[in-house]
N, C-alpha and C positions, 0 to 999 in steps of 0.2 A: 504494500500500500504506500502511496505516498500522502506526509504531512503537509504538503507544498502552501494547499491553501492557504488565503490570508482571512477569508471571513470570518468573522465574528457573530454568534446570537448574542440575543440579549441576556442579560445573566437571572439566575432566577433568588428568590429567597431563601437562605438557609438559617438556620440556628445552629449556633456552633459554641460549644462548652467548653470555655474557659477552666483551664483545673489550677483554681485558686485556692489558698487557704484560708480558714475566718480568720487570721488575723489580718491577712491584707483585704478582706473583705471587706472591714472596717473602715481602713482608710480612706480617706477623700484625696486631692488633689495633691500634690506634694509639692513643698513650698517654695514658690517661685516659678513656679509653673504654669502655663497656658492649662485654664478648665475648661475650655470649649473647641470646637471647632465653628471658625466661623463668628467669633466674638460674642458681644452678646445677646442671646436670644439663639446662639450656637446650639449644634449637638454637645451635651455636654460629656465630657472627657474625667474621668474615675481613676483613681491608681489601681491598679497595677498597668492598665493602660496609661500612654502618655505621649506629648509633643515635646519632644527637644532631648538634647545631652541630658543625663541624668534625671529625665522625670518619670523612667517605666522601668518596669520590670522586664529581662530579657524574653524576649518574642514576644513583645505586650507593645512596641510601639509603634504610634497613630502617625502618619502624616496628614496633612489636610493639602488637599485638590481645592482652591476657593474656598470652600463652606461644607465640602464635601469630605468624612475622616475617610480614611483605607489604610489599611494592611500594611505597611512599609516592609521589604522585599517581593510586592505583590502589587498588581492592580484591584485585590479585592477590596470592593466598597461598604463601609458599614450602611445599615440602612438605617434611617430616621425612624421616630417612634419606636421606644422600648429599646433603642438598639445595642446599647452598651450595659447591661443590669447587673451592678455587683452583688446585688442581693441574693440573684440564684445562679452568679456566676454562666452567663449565658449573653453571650454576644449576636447579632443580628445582620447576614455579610452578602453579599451579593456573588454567586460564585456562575461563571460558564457554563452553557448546557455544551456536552461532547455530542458530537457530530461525526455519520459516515455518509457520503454520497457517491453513487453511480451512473455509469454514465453510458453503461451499455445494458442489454437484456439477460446476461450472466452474473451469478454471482460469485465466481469463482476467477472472475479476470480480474484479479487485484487490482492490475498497470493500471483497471480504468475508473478507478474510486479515490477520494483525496478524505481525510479523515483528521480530527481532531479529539482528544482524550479528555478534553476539559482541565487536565493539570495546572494551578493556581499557582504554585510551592508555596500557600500560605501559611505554611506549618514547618516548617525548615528547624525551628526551634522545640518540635514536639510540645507546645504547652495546648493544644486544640486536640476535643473529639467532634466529630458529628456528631450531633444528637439523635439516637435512636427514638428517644422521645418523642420530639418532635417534627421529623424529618420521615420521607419515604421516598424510594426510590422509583420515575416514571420513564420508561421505555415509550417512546411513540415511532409508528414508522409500523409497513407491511413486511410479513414475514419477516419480524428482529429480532433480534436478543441481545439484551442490550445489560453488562453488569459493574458491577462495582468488585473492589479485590482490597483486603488487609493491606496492612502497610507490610513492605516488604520485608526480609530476613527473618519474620517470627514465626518462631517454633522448628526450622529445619523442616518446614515444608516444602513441599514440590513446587518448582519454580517460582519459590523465594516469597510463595503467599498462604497465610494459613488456611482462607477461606476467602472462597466467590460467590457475589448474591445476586441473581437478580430477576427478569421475566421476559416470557416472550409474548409477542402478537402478531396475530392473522391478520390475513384479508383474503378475501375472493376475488375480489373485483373495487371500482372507482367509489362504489356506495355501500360499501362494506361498514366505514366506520360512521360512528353517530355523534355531532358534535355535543359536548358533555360528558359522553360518557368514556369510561377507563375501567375496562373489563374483560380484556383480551383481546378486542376487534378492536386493529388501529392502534390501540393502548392500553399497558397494562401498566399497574402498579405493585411494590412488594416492600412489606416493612424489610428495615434494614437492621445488623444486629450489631449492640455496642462495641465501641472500641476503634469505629472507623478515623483516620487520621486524615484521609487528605480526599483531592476531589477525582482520582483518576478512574476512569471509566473504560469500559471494552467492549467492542461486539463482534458477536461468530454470526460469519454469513450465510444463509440461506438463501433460497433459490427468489432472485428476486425476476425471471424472465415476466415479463408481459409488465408487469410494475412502476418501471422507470417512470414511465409517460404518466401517472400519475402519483407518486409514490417512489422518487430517487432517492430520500435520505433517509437515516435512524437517527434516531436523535434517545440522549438518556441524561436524566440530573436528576440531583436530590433538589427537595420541595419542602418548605412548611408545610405540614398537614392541614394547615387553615390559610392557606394561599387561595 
């Protein structure tokens, strides 16, 4: 396959769990520190999260885009409302949906597909899980399967992942899928199980002949459950 592509979708909502302790739960802003993004009436900015030399805790710090915080090592965006909450230790982030397209009636001529994994590295510093809680994983696209995989090296597992989760979906034909629904036709959804670190995604390809012309990409990302 090749990554060549440059397009981009829009990223979708995720909640992603901060693994804080109560005592830095406590804290507020650390002193001399920028508390917002965006000044005031900003998104407001918590410690262990922070802007500038010395105001975060390692892999906790915020840059601001304008008015906008994100992820520093990362284009990932926090999102406004709720987004930062030291209370239950849960952040609010905008991550990539991964992407496969084809461009011919096979699905097995690799040459002719371009593909992107949704990979963020906004977690470089391991202090983030996904939230199984809150969060599920949606495969859209005919004939896909579309999954998510552990973070790598754990447990001496077979090719370096303990475990892979995720769903497939049909189509028959142009008027197979129903919009709203996610049920296997056109989309399917699947909880996901704790412990996930980062946003990398996969999909095994099935036979997409007659499809293209309405139905060329799989698309897969984690969601708020109440998105």
């Amino acid at each position: 396959m090749s990554n060549t592509s440059s397009s981009k979708l829009v990223p979708c909502i995720v909640l992603v769990v901060a693994c804080l302790t109560s005592t830095a739960a406590a804290q507020g802003t650390a002193a001399g520190c920028p508390d917002s993004c965006g000044g005031d009436g900003g998104i407001k900015i918590q410690y262990p999260f922070g802007i500038g030399e010395g105001c975060f805790r390692k892999g906790f710090e915020i840059l601001c885009n304008g008015s906008v915080p994100v992820l520093a090592g990362s284009t990932t965006q926090v999102v406004p409302l709720n987004n930062l909450s030291i209370s239950t230790a849960e952040a609010r982030v905008m991550l990539p949906v991964a992407w496969e397209c084809f461009f011919n009636s096979g699905s097995s001529a690799k040459a002719d597909s371009v593909w992107s994994n949704g990979d963020v590295q906004f977690n470089t510093e391991g202090v983030y899980r996904i939230s199984n809680t809150h969060n599920q994983l949606v495969v859209v696209g005919c004939n896909s399967m579309g999954f998510t995989k552990s973070q790598r090296n754990e447990g001496g597992a077979i090719y370096g992942y303990a475990f892979a989760t995720g769903c497939m979906s049909f189509c028959n034909n142009s008027g197979s899928a129903v919009d709203g629904a996610c049920a296997g036709v056109g989309c399917c959804r699947v909880d996901i199980p704790p412990g996930i670190t980062d946003n990398t995604m996969d999909f095994k390809p099935y036979d997409h002949e007659g499809m293209v012309g309405f139905s060329p990409c799989d698309y897969a990302f984690f969601v708020d459950r109440e998105n």
